[in-house]
C-alpha positions as CSV (number, residue, x, y, z in Angstrom):
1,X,-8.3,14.6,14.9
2,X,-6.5,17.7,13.0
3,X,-5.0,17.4,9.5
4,X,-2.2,15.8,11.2
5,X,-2.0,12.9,14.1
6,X,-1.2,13.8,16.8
7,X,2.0,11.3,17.4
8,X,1.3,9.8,21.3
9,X,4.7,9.0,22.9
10,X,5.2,5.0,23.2
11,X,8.4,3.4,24.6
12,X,7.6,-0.6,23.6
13,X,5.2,-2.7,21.8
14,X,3.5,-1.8,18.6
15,X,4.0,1.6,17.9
16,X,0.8,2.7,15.6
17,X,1.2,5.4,13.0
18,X,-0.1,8.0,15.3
19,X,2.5,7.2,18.1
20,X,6.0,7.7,18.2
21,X,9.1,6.6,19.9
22,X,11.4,8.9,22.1
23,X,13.5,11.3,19.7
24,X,16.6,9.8,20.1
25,X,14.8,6.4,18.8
26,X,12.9,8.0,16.2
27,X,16.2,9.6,14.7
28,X,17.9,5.7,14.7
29,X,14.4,4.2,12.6
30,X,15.1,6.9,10.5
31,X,18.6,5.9,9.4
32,X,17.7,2.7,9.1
33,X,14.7,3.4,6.8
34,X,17.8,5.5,4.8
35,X,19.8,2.4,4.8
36,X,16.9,0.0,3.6
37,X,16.0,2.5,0.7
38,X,19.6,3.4,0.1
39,X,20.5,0.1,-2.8
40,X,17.8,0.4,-4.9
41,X,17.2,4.2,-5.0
42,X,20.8,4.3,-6.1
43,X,20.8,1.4,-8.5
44,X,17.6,2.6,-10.6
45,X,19.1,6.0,-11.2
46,X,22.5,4.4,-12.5
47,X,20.8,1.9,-14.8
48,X,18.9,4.8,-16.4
49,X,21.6,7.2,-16.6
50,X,20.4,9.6,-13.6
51,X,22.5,11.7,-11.1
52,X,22.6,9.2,-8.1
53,X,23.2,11.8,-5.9
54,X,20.5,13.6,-7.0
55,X,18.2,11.0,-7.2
56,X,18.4,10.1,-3.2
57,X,18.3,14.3,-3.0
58,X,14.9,13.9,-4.8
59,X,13.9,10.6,-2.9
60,X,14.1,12.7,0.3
61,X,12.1,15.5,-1.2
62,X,9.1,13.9,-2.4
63,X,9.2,11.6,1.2
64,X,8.7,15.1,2.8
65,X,5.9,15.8,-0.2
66,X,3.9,12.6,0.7
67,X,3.8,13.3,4.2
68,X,2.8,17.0,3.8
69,X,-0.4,15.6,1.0
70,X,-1.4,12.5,2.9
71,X,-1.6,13.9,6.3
72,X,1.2,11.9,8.1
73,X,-1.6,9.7,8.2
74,X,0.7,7.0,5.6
75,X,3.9,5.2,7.0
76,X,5.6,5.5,3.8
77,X,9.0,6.4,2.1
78,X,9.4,7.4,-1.4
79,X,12.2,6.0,-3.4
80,X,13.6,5.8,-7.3
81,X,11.0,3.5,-9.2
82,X,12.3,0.8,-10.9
83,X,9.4,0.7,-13.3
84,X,10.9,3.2,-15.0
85,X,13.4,1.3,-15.9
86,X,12.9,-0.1,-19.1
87,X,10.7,2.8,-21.0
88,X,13.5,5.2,-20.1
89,X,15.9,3.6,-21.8
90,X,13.6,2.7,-24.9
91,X,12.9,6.4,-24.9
92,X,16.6,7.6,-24.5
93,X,18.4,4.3,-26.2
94,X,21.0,4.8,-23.4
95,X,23.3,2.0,-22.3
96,X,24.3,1.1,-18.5
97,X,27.6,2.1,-17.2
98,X,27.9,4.7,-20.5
99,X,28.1,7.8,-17.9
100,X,25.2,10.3,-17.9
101,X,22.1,9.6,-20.4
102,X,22.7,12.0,-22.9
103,X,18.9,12.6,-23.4
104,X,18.0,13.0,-19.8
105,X,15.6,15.9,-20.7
106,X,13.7,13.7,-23.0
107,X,12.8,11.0,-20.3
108,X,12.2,13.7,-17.8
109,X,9.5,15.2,-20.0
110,X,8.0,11.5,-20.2
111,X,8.3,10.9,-16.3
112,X,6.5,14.3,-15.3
113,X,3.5,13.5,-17.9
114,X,3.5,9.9,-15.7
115,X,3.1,12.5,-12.3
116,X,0.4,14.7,-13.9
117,X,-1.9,11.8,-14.7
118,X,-1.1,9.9,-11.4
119,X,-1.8,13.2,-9.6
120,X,-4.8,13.4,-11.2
121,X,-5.9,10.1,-10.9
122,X,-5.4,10.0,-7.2
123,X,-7.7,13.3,-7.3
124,X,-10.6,11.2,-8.8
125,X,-9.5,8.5,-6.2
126,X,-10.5,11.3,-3.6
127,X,-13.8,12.0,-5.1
128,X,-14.9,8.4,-6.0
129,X,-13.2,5.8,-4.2
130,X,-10.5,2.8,-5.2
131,X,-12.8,0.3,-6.5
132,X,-12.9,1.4,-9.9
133,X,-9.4,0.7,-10.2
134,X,-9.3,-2.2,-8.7
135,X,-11.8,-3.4,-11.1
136,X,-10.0,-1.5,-13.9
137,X,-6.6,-3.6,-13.5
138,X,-7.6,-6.6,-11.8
139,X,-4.2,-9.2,-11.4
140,X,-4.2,-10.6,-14.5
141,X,-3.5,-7.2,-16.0
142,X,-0.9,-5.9,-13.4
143,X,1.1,-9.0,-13.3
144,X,1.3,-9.3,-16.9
145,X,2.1,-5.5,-17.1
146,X,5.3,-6.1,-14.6
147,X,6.5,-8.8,-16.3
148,X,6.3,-7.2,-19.6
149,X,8.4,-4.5,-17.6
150,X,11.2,-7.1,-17.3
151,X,10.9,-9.2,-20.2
152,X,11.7,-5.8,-22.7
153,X,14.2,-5.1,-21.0
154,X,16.2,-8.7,-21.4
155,X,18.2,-7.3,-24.4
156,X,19.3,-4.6,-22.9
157,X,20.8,-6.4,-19.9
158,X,22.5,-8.5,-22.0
159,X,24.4,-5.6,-24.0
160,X,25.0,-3.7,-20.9
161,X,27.7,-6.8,-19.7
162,X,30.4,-5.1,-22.5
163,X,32.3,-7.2,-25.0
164,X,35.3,-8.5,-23.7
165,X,35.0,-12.6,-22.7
166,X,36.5,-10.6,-18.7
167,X,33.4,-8.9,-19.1
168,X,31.5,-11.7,-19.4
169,X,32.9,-13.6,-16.6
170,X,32.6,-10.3,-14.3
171,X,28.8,-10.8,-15.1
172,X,28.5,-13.9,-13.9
173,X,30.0,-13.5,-10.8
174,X,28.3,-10.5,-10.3
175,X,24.8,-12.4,-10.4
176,X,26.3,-15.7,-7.9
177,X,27.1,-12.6,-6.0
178,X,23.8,-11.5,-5.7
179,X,22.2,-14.9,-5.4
180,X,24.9,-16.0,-2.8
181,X,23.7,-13.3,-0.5
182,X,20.1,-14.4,-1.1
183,X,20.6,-17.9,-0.2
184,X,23.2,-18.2,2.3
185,X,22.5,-14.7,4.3
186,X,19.8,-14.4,6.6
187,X,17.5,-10.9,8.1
188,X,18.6,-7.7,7.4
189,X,21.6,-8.6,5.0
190,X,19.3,-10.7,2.9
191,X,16.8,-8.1,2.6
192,X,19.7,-6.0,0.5
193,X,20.5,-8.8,-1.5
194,X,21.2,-6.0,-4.5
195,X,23.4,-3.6,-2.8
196,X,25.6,-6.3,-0.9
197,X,26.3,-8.5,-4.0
198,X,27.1,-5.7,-6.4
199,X,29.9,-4.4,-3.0
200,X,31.4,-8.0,-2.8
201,X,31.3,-8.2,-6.9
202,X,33.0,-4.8,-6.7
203,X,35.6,-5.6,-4.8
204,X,36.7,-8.9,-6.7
205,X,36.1,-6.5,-9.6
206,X,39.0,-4.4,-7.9
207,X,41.2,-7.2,-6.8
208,X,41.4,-8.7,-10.6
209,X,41.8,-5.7,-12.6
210,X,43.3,-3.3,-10.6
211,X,45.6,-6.0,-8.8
212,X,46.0,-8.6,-11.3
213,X,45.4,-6.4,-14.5
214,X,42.2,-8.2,-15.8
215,X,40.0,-5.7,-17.7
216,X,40.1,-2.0,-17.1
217,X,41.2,-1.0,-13.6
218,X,38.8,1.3,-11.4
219,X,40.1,4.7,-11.1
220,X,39.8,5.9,-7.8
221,X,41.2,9.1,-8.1
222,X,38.0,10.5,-8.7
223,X,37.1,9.7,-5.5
224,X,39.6,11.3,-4.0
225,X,39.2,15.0,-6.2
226,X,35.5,14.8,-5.4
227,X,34.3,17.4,-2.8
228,X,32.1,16.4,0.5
229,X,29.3,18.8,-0.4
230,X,27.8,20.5,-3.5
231,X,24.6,21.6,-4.9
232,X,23.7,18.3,-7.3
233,X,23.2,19.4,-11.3
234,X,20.1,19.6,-12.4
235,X,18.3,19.7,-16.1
236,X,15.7,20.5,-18.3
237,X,12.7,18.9,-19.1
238,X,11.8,17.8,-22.6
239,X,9.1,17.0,-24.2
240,X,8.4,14.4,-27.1
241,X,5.1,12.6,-28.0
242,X,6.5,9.4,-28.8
243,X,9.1,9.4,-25.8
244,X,5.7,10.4,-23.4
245,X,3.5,7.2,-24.9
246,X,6.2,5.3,-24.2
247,X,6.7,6.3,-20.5
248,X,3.1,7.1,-19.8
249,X,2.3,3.6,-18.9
250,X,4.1,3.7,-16.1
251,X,1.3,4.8,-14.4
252,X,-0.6,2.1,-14.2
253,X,2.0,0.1,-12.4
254,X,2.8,2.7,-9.8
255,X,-0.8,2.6,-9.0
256,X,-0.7,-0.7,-8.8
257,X,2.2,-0.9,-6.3
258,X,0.8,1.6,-4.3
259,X,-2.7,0.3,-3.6
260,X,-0.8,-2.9,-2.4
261,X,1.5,-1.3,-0.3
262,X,-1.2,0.7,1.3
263,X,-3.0,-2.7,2.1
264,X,-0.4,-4.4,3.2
265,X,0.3,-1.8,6.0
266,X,-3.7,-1.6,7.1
267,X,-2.9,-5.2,7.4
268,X,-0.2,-4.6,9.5
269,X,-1.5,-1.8,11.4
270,X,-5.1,-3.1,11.6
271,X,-5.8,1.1,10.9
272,X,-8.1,1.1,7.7
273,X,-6.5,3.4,5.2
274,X,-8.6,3.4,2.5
275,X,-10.0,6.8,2.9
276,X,-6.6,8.1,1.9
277,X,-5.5,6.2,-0.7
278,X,-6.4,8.8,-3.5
279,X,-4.0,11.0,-0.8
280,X,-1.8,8.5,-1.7
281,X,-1.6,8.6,-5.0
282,X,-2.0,12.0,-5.3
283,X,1.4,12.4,-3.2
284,X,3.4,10.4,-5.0
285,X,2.3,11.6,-8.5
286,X,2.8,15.5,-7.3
287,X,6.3,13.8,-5.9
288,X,6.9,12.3,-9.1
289,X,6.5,15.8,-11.0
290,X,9.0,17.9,-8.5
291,X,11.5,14.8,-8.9
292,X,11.4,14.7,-12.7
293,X,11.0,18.3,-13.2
294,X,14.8,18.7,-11.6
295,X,16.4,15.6,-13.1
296,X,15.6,13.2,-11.1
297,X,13.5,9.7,-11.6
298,X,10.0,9.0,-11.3
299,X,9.4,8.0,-7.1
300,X,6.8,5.2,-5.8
301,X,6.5,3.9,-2.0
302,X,9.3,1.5,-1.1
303,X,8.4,-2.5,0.1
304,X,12.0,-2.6,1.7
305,X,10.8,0.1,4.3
306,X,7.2,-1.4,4.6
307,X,9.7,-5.0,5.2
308,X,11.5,-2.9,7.9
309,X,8.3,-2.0,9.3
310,X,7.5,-5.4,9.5
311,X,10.3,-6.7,11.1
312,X,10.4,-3.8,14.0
313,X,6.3,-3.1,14.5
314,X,6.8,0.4,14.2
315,X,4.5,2.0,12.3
316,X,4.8,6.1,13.1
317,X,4.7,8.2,10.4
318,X,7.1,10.8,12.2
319,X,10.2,8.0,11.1
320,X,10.0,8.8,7.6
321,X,10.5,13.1,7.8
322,X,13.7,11.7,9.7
323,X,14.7,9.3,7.3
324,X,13.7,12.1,4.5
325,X,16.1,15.2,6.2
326,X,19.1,12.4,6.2
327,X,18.5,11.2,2.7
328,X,18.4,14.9,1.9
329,X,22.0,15.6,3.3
330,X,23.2,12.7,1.8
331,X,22.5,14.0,-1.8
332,X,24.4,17.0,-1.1
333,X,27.3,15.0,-1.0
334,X,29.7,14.5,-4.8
335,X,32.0,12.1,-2.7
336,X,28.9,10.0,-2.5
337,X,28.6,10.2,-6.3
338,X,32.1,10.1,-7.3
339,X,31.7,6.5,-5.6
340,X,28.7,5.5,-7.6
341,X,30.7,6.1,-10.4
342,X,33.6,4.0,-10.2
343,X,31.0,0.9,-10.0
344,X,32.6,-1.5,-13.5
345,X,29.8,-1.7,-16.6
346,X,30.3,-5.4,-16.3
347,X,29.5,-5.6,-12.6
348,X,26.2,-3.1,-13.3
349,X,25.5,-5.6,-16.7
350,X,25.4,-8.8,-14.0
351,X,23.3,-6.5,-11.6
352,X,21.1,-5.9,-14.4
353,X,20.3,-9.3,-15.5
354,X,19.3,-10.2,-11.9
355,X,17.3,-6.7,-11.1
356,X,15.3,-7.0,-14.9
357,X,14.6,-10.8,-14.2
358,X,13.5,-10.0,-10.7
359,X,10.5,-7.6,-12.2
360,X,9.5,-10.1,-14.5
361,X,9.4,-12.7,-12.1
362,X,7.3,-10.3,-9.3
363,X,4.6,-10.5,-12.1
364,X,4.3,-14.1,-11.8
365,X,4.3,-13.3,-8.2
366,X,1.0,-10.8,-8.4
367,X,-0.5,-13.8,-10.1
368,X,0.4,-16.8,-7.3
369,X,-0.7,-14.1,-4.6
370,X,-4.0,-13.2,-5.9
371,X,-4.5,-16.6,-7.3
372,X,-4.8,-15.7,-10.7
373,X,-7.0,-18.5,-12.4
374,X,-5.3,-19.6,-16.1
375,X,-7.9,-21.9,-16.2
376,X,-10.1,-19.1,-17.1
377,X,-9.8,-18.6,-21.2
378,X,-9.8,-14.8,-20.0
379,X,-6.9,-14.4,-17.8
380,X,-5.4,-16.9,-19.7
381,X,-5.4,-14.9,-23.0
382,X,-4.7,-11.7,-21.5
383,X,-1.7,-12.9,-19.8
384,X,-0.4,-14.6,-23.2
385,X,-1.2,-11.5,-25.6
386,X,0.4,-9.0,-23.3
387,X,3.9,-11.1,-22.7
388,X,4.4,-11.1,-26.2
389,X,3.8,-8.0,-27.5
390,X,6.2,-6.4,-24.5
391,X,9.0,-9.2,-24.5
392,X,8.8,-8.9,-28.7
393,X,8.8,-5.1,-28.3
394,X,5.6,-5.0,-30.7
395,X,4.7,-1.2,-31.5
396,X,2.2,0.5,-33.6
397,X,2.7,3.6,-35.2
398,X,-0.3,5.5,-34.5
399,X,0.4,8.4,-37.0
400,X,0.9,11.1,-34.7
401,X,3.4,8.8,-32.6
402,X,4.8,5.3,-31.9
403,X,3.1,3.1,-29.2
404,X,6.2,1.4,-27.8
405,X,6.1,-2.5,-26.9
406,X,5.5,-1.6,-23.1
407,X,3.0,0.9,-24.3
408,X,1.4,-1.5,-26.2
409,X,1.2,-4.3,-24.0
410,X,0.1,-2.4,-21.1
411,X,-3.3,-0.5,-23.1
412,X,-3.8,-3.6,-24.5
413,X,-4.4,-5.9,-21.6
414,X,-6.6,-3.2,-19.9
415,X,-8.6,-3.4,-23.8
416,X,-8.4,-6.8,-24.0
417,X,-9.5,-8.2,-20.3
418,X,-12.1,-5.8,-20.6
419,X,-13.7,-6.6,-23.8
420,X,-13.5,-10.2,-23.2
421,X,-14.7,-9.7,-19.4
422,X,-18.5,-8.6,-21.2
423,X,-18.5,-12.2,-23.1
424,X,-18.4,-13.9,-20.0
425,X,-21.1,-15.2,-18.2
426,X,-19.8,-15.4,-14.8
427,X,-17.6,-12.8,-13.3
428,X,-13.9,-13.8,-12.6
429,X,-13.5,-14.4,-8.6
430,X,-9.9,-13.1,-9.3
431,X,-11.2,-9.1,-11.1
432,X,-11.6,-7.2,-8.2
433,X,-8.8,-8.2,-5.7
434,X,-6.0,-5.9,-5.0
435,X,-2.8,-6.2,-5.8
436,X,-0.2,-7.5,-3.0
437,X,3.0,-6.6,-3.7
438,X,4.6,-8.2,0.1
439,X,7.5,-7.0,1.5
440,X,9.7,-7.2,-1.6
441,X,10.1,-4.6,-3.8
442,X,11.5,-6.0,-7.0
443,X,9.1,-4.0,-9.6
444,X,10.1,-0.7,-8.5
């Protein structure tokens, strides 16, 4: 086999990743894999202050990059990580729904360092194998790590609602929005809980103040002066110590993601994949850097395409250039953007609380999957330590910079399960199994 598959035609079943369906099926898995990536690529980039349209520009990109570094060996489709969430706007102090972040360049500087050190990680992945890492960040650590991601951010959702008692009440429905469509809407619907509740929350946004004159009314007009198609804006990279500490330990939970997405489709293809997982890695952190380095976020492989996957059985790696070239198009569109921008601060405040509480609870989640033992005075201490010092935003200024509470919690569970881990006498059943993220994708 060459550097790339070469892509058997297949009209039904299981379609492996070295298959494919006919062209004109192909092009329809693509869009859909544009449709399933479409809510939370958006969402990340408006929470941190990023160029939507730029972002899915970039998304598309570094899809194309992936494919080129792994070989189109990977069913995979890069998207806007949600892990950057919260260290971005530590680093930048910006506030949802406040426009553009003002100190864009600063968190781009941050997320490109988080590229080069995932890019070079994944080249020592090439040389040595995954097992170190898995060893390296066994559960305990990742799950913890995630839910520190969440529980820093908690604060911020709460500000981000606005200060009017409309505001308030906009934020509430917003999230019964959200949790409405999770309950009561089955398949495909339900798997974009996000996107659909913030559109019905939207519109009874519109309806009350526009309508009924409750809060500030949207202004549409921008909609309407926006062109079809433009080159998107993009900025400069800047780069500060502290702001780079505080981003850098992103990494580990992009790693983290990754290896379980890459297990979770050789589970589903019943390929082996681990040959290419420091491909994988590599990829996305070289993806990472061309996103950042324009203006746009940090990328990681999506669950709600390795969900799609699930649900159809097809598996070629020829959908995702597809679903790339349309996400491509799509960023070169300000009408798309001018949309994006209309969305209410309180309606992205409600979003928030629900998107930051569903990364703290996906920790949890790494722990039930991999049946994390708390009944071992190791996990059990790592797991307490580490909430605390990220959910009470604990830093430690090192001199030379300031080790953020995310920062902080994140080098010191990887410290503290692995000093502890030489007093014990028996080795943790739980230390060297991989994370499974599933088909959900609520850490991005």
């Amino acid at each position: 086999m060459g550097y790339f598959p070469s892509w058997t035609l297949k009209h039904s079943g299981i379609i492996a990743p070295d298959e494919r369906l006919p062209a004109g099926e192909t092009v329809a898995m693509g869009i859909q894999h544009v449709v399933a990536m479409f809510g939370s690529t958006v969402l990340a980039p408006i929470l941190m202050g990023f160029d939507p349209n730029l972002c899915v520009l970039m998304s598309g990109l570094g899809t194309l990059i992936f494919f080129v570094i792994t070989g189109g060996k990977i069913p995979s489709y890069l998207g806007s990580s949600f892990a950057f969430i919260g260290v971005v706007i530590a680093a930048t102090g910006y506030v949802a729904g406040s426009g553009a972040n003002a100190n864009i360049g600063v968190a781009m500087g941050g997320i490109m360092m988080v590229g080069l050190v995932y890019a070079l990680v994944g080249l020592i992945v090439m040389a040595t194998g995954v097992h170190w890492i898995e060893k390296l960040m066994p559960p305990v650590v990742t799950g913890a790590v995630v839910a520190v991601i969440g529980l820093n951010l908690a604060p911020t959702a709460v500000r981000t609602v606005g200060t009017t008692t409309f505001d308030g009440w906009m934020a509430v429905i917003t999230f019964l929005c959200v949790g409405g469509v999770a309950v009561y809407t089955r398949g495909f619907m339900q798997k974009l809980l996000i996107l659909v509740g913030l559109i019905v929350s939207y519109f009874i946004y519109a309806i009350l103040a526009n309508v009924f004159g409750f809060g500030k009314p949207i202004d549409f007009s921008i909609i309407a002066n926006a062109d079809w198609f433009a080159v998107p804006t993009v900025h400069t990279p800047v780069f500060e110590i502290d702001a780079v500490m505080l981003i850098l330990p992103v990494v580990i939970i992009l790693v983290a993601e990754n290896l379980g997405h890459v297990k979770a489709v050789t589970a589903m293809t019943g390929r082996n994949l681990d040959p290419y997982m420091g491909r994988a890695f590599l990829g996305d952190g070289v993806a990472t850097m061309f996103s950042s380095f324009f203006g746009g976020t940090g990328v990681t492989t999506y669950g709600e395409n390795i969900g799609v996957m699930a649900a159809t059985r097809v598996y070629s790696t020829l959908i995702f250039p597809v679903a790339a070239v349309f996400a491509i198009i799509l960023g070169f569109s300000p009408k798309f953007g001018a949309v994006i921008a209309t969305i209410p601060q309180p309606v992205l405040g409600g979003t928030s609380i629900v998107v930051f509480g569903l990364i703290a609870v996906a920790g949890a989640r790494v722990w039930v999957v991999n049946h994390v033992d708390f009944g071992n005075s190791r996990n059990l201490m790592v797991a307490a330590v580490t909430l605390i010092l990220g959910g009470g935003d604990f830093a430690l200024d090192l001199g030379f910079f300031t080790l953020g509470g995310i920062g902080t919690a994140t080098f010191g569970a990887i410290l503290l399960n692995a000093i502890m881990a030489m007093g014990e006498k028996e080795e943790d059943p739980t230390a060297g199994e991989p994370v499974d993220f599933g088909e959900e994708k609520e850490s991005k």
